[in-house]
C-alpha positions, -999 to +999 in steps of 0.1 A: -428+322-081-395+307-087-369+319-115-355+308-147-331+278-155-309+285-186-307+243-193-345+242-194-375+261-207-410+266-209-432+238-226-395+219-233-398+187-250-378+160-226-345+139-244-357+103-257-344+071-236-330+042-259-351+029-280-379+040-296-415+035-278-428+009-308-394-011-299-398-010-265-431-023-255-467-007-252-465+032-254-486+051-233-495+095-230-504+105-198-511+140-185-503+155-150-518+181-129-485+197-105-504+230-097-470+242-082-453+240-111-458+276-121-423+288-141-395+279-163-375+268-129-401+244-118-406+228-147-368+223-149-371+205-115-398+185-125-374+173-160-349+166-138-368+142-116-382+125-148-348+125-165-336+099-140-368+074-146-355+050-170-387+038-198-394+081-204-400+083-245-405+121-242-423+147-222-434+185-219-439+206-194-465+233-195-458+257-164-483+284-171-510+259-168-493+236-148-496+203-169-466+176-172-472+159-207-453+124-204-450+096-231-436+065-217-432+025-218-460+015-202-443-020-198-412-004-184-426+022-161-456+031-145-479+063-139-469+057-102-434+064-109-436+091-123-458+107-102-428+098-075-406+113-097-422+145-098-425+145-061-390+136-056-385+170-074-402+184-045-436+192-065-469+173-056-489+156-085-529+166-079-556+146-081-577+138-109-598+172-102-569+191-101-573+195-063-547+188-037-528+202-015-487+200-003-467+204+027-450+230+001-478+252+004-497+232-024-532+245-022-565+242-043-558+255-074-594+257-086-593+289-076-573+318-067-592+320-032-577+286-026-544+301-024-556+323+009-568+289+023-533+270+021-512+256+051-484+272+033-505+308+039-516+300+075-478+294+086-474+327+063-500+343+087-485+325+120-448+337+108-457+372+103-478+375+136-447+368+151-424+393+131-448+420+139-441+412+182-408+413+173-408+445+155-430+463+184-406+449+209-374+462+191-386+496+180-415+503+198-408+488+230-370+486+232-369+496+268-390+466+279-370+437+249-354+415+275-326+391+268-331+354+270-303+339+263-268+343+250-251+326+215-212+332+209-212+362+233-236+375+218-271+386+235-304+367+222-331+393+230-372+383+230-374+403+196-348+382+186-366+351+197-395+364+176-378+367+142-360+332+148-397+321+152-408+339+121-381+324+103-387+289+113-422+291+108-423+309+075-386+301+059-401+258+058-415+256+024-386+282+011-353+263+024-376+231+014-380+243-023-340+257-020-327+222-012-342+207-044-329+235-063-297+226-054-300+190-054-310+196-094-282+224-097-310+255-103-297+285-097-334+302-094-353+324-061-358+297-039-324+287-037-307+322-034-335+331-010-324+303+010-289+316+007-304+348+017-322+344+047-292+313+060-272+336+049-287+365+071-287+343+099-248+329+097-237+372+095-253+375+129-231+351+145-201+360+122-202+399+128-221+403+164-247+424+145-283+407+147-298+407+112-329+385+128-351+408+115-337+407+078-337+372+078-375+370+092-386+399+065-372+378+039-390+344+047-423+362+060-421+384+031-410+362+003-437+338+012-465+365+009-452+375-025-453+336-036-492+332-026-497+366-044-479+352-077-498+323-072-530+339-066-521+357-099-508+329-116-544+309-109-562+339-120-546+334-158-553+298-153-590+303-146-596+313-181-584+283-195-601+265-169-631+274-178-627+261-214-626+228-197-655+231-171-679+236-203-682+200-208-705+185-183-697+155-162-722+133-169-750+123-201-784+109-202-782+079-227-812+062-243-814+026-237-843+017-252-872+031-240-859+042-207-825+068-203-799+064-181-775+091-165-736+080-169-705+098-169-692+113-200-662+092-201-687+058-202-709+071-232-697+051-265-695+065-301-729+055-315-746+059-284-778+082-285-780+108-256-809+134-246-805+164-242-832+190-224-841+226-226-811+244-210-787+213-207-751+213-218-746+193-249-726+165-235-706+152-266-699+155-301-727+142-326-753+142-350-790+152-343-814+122-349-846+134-336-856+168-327-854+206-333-838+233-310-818+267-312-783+257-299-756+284-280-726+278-300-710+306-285-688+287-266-672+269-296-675+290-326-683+322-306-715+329-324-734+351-303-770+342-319-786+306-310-784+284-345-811+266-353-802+228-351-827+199-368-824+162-375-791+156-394-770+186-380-740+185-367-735+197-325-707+196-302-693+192-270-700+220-243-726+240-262-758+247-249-793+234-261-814+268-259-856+255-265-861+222-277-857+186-269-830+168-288-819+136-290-782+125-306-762+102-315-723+104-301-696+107-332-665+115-311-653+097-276-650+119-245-613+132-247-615+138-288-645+163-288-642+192-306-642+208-273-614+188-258-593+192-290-592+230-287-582+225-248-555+203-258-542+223-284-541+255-263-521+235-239-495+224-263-494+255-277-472+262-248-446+247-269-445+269-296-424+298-283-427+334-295-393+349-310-396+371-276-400+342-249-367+329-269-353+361-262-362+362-228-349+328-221-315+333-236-315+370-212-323+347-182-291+324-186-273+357-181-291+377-155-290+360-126-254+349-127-245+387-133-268+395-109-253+369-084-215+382-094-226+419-087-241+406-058-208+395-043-189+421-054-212+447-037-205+424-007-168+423-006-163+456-024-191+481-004-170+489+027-137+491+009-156+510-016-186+527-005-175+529+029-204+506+040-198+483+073-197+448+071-234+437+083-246+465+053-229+452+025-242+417+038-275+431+039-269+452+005-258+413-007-289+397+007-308+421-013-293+419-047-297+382-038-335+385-043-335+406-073-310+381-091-339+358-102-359+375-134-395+360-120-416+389-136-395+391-167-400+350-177-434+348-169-441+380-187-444+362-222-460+333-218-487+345-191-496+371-216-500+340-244-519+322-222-541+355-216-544+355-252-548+319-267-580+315-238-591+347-250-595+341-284-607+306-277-637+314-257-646+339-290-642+311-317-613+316-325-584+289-320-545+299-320-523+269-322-493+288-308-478+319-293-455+324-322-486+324-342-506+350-325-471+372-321-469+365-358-510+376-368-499+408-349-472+413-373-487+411-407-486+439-431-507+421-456-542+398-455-547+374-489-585+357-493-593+333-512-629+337-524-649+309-521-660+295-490-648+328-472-651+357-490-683+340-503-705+319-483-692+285-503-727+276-506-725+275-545-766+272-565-767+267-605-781+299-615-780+295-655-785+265-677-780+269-712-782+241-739-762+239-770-762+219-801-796+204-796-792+194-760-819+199-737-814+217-704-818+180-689-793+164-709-766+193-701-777+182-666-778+144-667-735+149-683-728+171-659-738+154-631-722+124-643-689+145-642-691+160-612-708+135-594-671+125-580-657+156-575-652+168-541-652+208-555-680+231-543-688+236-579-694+203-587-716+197-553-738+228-564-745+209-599-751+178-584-776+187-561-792+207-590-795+175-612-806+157-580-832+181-575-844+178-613-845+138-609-827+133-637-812+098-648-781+083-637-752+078-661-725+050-657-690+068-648-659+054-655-618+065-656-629+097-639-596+125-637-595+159-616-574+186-640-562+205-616-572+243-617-589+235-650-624+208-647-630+176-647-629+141-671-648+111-669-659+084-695-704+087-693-718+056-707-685+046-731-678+081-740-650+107-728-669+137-713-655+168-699-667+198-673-646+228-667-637+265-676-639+276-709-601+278-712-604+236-705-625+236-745-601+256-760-573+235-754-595+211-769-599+229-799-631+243-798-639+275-815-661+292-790-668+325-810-693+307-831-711+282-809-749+272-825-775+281-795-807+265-812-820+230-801-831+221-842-808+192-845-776+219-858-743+204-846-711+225-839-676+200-839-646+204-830-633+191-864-662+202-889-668+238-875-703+248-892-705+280-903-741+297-889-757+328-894-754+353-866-788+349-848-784+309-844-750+312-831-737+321-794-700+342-794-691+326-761-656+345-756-672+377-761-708+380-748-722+349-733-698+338-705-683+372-698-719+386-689-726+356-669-692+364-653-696+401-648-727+393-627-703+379-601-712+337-618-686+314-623-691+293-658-685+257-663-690+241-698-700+204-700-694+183-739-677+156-752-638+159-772-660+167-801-693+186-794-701+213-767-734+203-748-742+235-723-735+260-705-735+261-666-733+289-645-732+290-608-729+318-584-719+320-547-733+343-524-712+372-507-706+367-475-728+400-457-699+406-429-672+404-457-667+441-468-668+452-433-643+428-421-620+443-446-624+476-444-619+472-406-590+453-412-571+480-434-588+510-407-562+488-376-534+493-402-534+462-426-514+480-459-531+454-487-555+431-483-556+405-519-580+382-530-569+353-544-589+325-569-590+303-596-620+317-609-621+339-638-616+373-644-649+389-648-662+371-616-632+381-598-634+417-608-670+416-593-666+402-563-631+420-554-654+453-559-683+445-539-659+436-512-633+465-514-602+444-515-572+460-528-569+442-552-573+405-567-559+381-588-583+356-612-572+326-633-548+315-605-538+276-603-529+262-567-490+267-575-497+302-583-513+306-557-487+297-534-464+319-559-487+348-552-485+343-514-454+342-512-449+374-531-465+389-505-445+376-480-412+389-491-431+426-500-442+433-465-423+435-435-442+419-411-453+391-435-487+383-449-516+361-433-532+338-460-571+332-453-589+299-465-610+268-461-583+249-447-579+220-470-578+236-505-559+264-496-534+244-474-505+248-498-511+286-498-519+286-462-484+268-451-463+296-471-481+325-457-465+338-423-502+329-408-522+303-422-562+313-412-586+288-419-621+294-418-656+271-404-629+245-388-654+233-360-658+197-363-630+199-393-606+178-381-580+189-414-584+226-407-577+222-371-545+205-377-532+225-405-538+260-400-521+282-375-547+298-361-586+285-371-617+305-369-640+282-353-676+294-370-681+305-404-678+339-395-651+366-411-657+393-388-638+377-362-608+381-388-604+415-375-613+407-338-577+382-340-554+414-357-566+433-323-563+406-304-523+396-313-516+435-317-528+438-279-508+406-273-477+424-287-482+454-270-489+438-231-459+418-238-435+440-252-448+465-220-444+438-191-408+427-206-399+465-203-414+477-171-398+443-156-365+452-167-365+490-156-376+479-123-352+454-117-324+471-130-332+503-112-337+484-078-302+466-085-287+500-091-303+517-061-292+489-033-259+497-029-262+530-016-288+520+009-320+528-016-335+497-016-345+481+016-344+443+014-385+442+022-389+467-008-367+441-034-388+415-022-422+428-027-419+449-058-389+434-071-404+401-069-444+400-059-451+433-076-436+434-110-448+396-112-484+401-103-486+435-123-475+418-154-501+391-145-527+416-141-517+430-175-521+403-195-552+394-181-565+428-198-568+406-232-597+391-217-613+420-221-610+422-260-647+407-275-646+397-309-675+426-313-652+450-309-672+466-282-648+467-256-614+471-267-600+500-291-582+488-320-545+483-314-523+510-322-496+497-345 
């Protein structure tokens, strides 16, 4: 594992060359396996090689999944040289399936096995079978440790000749990796380990005291620890790796009668593919001919099979459970739902936590104090301490390797990683560390109500005529108005009037009043749909409203007066007792004569109230509900829920007002909870936007911070334990990191700390123990079932 680079970080976006891409020619995005690219320091190596290709628009490098991200003129430069590029930065470019191995102890990184199976491990094995002769020969067997040879005057025992071995053997790959820091000016471990163990070697002939055996510890030593961190380091890549490996390879596609087997990346949108009992659903699509329960699990995290018929919607990776289904491909290989969520995890990367920008600015100042302390214990310890020369070298040598903060980088974004896989693989999709350190945070949860406190799936409960009007002309006007409208109200009376055939209208000039209804001219005639506030501005008088269908007309500008049992008081029976049974009321008439009444109701979603009452039970201080809908309606659904509290009446502005009211009350901010594309305003103000159902929504998955794949608001609370765990393993590997290396630096001085113990729990330990902790996110199932709730 190498160490930090204060001119480069994690998931960096590289500088622009000249002219924009457009300008320049053709623009091309291609994206690069270096499985050796593991930390902040490599990827600055790798930005250096690139910064000297000429035709680079931009890149990102993505360390903790080892991905280079390049945009470039394709008519400038090619794929080819930037893979030489890369390489000249001393990292090797894998193939296509993210094998491939390196002369740098490159190795299959498809696994963490693979690391065991490396040439850089079997010269690891070869130099440490050699430093164990040597050590028996000096310690064990002194008495029979004959010299061989003499350098400078100084004796050159068989021992000696061991550790020299050890060195050579082991110490390749590290002075390898130490002369490309240089040549790119990195100050990270494999340069001062070079230092260290050349260093090491250059004392023994400057003082007549052998430190062989320091210099073999270090290079056998050091190059354990790195196949441990990168054993580690592939473990926390394996979870995201798996995300990809759902997707099979290849598809069966209909061609006429017959079916042929391709690979995915041949299969056209438009294409049909079948799909049998137990296959993986290769694609994005639309059923077209028959019926099966579908796993979803993998995309929306649903843990029961959904039933799936002709006209539903399937994606990528999922698996077909029973049936036989045949469908037609809506999205290219590469722009699945599937592949979008790998993507976005991946660039993610780029969206640093306030912590990771902490960590990086601590790194620009670590290792060059560490370095300075370093050479001061050198210089100072025998005028000081009273320590001889080859000591303080030795004590030198040691800070040396405890002068890069390995453990401390990677603590941060190994532990996002952990957590964006993690909440992936449970349907639930985090566009960013800063997001999920953020959800962690939040004192306060707003809802809006339908389509996630409520199922969204809006029926037409009441129809009431007015005036004369039968139940099928209130019908026939409103679905006229709303025919157009993209609301959920307006799709729930549509499909009503579809469903009582009646006739069409002709439409013209139709309007949207925001937060209040709808306008449209039916047949010649300005018409109108909306809330009862909408007819008042109008003018109507809805306290005396005649009910009776006996020809009686009530206008806006001849109010009749009726007696009391032919007359509807709208404001203060009908619509609030159609309101306090949880319906929201739309009114359909003309600028002079009120048709009907419509009520329609939206049912609650079951997992709601527990969802909530979970939330505020993991410490969540007010959870809100937020709607346009009326008061009444509000009122009932807030208390069948057991939110807080709501607020009714509320246009989109307000909305945002109310959010961010709640921003600047709490804290630790407020998360704002919606479909995704009505609630976007409100959504972009809150310090989390959560939208809900996003799968297959391309709108919600780009503008939400964090998307809940499936239509399910239990997994609400499953992401508040999730980024609270986050918080917690993070804010736990950063400290014990610190405390170790610190108290290691303080100890080596006076002789504490042997150089072997800096190197394996200074380095290897602390960096595979932080590893190992973040890998415990995994463990948190959006059932709750394995994790407690966080502790806040």
């Amino acid at each position: 594992m190498n160490g930090t680079d204060a001119d480069r970080d994690e998931g960096r976006r590289g500088r622009a060359h000249g002219d924009s891409a457009d300008a320049m020619g053709e623009d091309a995005t291609v994206r690069l396996s270096v499985p050796d690219m593991d930390c902040a320091s490599c990827a600055g190596k790798v930005g250096s090689g690139l910064d000297r290709v000429d035709g680079i628009t931009g890149y990102e490098t993505h360390p903790t999944t080892g991905r280079v991200v390049v945009s470039y003129d394709a008519e400038t430069v090619s794929e080819a040289d930037l893979v030489a590029a890369i390489e000249s930065a001393g990292y090797e470019v894998a193939d296509s399936d993210g094998g491939g191995t390196d002369e740098n102890g490159g190795h299959d990184h498809g696994s963490a096995d693979g690391v065991w199976r490396s040439r850089r491990a079997k010269k690891t094995g070869v130099g440490a079978a050699f430093l164990a002769g040597g050590l028996v020969l000096e310690f064990f067997l002194a008495g029979v440790d004959p010299e061989l040879a003499s350098v400078l005057g100084e004796p050159l025992s068989v021992a000696d000749a061991l550790f020299l071995v050890a060195v050579g053997v082991a110490g390749q790959s590290i002075v390898r990796s130490g002369y490309f820091s240089a040549r790119n000016l990195n100050l990270d471990i494999d340069f001062l380990m070079t230092v260290a163990i050349l260093g090491a070697l250059a004392a023994s002939l400057a003082f007549g005291e052998a430190l062989y055996f320091e210099a073999a510890t270090l290079a056998v030593l050091f190059s354990f620890a790195e196949l441990l961190e990168r054993a580690s380091m592939d473990r926390a890549r394996d979870s995201l790796q798996e995300l990809m490996d759902l997707s099979p390879d290849e598809a069966t596609v209909k061609r006429g009668e017959d079916t042929e087997t391709v690979p995915v990346e041949d299969v056209a949108v438009g294409d049909v593919v079948a799909v049998r009992p137990g296959e993986k659903i290769p694609m994005d699509g639309d059923v077209v001919a028959g019926d099966s329960a579908v796993n979803q699990a993998p995309i929306t995290g649903e843990s029961v099979p959904v039933d799936k018929t002709t006209g539903d919607e399937v994606y990528a990776g999922t698996i077909n459970e029973g049936g036989y289904l045949e469908i037609e491909v809506t999205s290219a290989a590469g722009e699945d739902t599937l592949s979008r969520i790998v993507e976005m995890i991946e660039d993610a990367q780029s969206n640093r936590t306030e912590r990771e920008q902490f960590v990086e600015r601590f790194a620009a100042y670590y290792t060059p104090a560490v370095v300075v302390f370093a050479v001061l214990v050198t210089l100072g310890g025998p005028f000081v301490l009273g320590t001889t020369w080859p000591q303080a070298v030795v004590n030198g040598l040691t800070l040396l390797v405890l002068a890069c903060p390995c453990a401390f980088v990677i603590s941060t974004p190994v532990s996002v990683v952990s957590g964006l896989t993690s909440a992936a693989k449970n349907g639930v999709l985090v566009k960013g560390g800063s997001h999920l350190e953020a959800m962690g945070a939040v004192d306060a949860v707003a809802f809006d109500k339908t389509g996630t406190l409520t199922k969204g799936e809006l029926t037409v409960t009441d129809v009431i005529p007015l005036n004369g009007n039968t139940e099928t002309e209130v019908l026939r006007c409103a679905r006229g108005l709303e025919k157009r409208s993209e609301h959920p109200i307006g799709e729930a009376i549509v499909q009503r009037a579809d469903g009582a055939d009646v006739a069409e209208r002709d439409v013209e000039a139709f309007e949207s009043i925001t937060g209040k209804g709808v306008q449209a001219e039916l047949d010649g005639t300005p018409h109108y749909a909306g809330k009862p506030g909408l007819f008042s501005e109008l003018g109507f008088d809805l306290s005396h409203v005649h009910a009776t269908t006996d020809g009686g007309v009530v206008t806006r500008t001849s109010q009749r007066l009726c007696e009391r049992n032919d007359c509807l008081n709208l404001l203060a029976d009908t619509v609030p007792e159609l309101q306090s049974e949880g319906k929201t009321v739309v009114l359909v008439g003309t600028e002079d004569e009120l048709e009907g009444i419509i009520a329609v109701a939206d049912e609650i979603r079951p997992e709601a109230a527990a969802a909530i009452q979970r939330l505020e039970s993991m410490g969540v201080e007010r959870t809100v509900m937020l709607t346009g809908d009326n008061e009444r309606t509000a009122a009932a659904i807030a208390e069948a829920v057991g939110v807080d509290e709501y607020r009714a009446e509320l246009l989109p502005d307000e909305k945002v007002a109310a959010v961010e009211e709640l921003v600047e009350a709490f804290d630790g901010g407020a998360a704002m909870v919606g479909d995704g594309i009505n609630d976007a305003p409100a959504m972009a103000t809150a310090t989390v936007g959560v939208a809900m159902g996003a799968a297959g929504t391309d709108t919600a998955l780009e503008t939400a911070d964090v998307a809940l794949m499936g239509d399910d608001l239990s997994k609400l609370p499953y992401l508040y334990e999730l980024a609270g765990e986050a918080n917690g393993v993070i804010r736990q590997n950063i400290g014990a990191s610190l405390l170790v290396k610190a108290g290691l630096a303080v100890g080596v001085p006076f002789q504490f700390v042997p150089i072997w113990l800096a190197v394996l729990a200074g380095d290897a330990g602390m960096t595979v123990g932080v590893t190992g902790n973040a890998m415990r996110l995994s463990r948190i199932r959006a059932d709750g079932g394995t994790a407690e709730a966080s502790e806040r």
